[in-house]
C-alpha positions in Angstrom: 0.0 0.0 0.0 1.4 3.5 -1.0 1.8 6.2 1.6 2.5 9.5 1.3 6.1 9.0 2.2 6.2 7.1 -0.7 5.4 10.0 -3.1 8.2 11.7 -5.5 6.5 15.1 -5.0 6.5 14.3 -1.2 10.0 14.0 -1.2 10.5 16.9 -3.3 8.6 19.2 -1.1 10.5 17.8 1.9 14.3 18.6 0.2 13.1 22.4 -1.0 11.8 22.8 2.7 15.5 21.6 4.1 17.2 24.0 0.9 15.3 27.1 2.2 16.1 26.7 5.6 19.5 26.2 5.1 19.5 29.3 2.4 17.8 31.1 5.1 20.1 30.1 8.1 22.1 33.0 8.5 19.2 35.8 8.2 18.6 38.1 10.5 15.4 38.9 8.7 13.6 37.3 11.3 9.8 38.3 10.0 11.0 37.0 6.1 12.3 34.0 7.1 9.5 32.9 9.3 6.6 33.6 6.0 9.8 31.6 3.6 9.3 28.6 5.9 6.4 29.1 6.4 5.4 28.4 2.9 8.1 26.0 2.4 6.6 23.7 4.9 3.1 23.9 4.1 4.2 22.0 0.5 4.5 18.4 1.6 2.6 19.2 4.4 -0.5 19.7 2.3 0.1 16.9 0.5 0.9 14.5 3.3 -2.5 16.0 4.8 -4.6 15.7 1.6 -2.9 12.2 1.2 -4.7 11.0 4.3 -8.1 12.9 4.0 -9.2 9.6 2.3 -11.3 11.4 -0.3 -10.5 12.5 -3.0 -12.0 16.0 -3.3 -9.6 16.7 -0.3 -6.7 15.6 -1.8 -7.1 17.7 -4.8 -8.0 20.4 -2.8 -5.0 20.0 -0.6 -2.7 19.4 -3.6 -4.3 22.8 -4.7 -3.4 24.5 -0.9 0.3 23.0 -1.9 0.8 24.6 -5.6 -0.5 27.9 -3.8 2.5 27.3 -1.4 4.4 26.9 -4.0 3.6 30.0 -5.8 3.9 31.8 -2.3 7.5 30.7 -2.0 8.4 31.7 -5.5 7.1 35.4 -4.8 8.8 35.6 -1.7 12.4 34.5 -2.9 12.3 36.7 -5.8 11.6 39.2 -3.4 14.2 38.0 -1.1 16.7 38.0 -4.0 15.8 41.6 -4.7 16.0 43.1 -0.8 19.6 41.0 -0.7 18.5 38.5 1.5 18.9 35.7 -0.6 21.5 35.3 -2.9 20.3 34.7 -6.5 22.2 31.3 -7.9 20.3 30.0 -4.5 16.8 32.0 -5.2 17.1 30.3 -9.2 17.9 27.1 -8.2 14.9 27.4 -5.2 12.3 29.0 -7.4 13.3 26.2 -10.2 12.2 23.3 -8.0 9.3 25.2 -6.5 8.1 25.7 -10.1 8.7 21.5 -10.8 7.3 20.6 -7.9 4.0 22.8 -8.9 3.8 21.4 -12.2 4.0 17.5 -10.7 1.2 18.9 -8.2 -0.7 20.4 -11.3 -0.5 16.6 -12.8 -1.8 14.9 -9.8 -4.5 17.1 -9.9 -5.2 16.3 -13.7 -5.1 12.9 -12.9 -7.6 12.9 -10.2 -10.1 14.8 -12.1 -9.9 12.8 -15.1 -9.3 9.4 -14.6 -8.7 7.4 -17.6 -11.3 4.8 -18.0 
């Protein structure tokens, strides 16, 4: 039986969220870094949640909550990257994955709308 744990996009989530805490680690940006990780987290949270709702409404609905997190982080480290509080080559590299991982989310969804037959 699959869990969560089990999912690529899980796993994903759950590497970014360790990458922007570790870009972040230094900051004394106290207020930025808490929304960051904020939004960093709630990725493969919302999918672990959604995961175990046990419908599946809720999990595209969660997996919806999730690409809005990842939208959220993209926003704030461009803005990051602009105020100097994250340096660029990390920002890309973050807002790269963050756009991946929203695309794989955007699939799942796909998926559970239309199932194929």
């Amino acid at each position: 039986m699959e869990r969560f744990t089990d999912l690529e996009v899980w796993k994903r989530g759950c590497r970014l969220t360790v990458k922007v805490y570790e870009a972040l680690a230094t900051t004394r940006e106290y207020g930025f870094k808490d929304q960051v990780t904020r939004a960093a987290l709630s990725i493969p949270s919302n999918v672990a949640e959604g995961y175990d709702r046990g419908s599946t409404a809720e999990y595209i609905q969660f997996l919806n909550y999730a690409k809005g997190s990842c939208a959220e982080l993209r926003t704030q480290l461009y803005i990051g990257t602009k105020i100097g509080v994250v340096e660029k080559a990390q920002s890309s590299e973050l807002i790269e994955e963050a756009g991946q991982i929203t695309r794989m989310l955007q699939s799942m969804v796909n998926t559970l709308t239309n199932p194929e037959p």
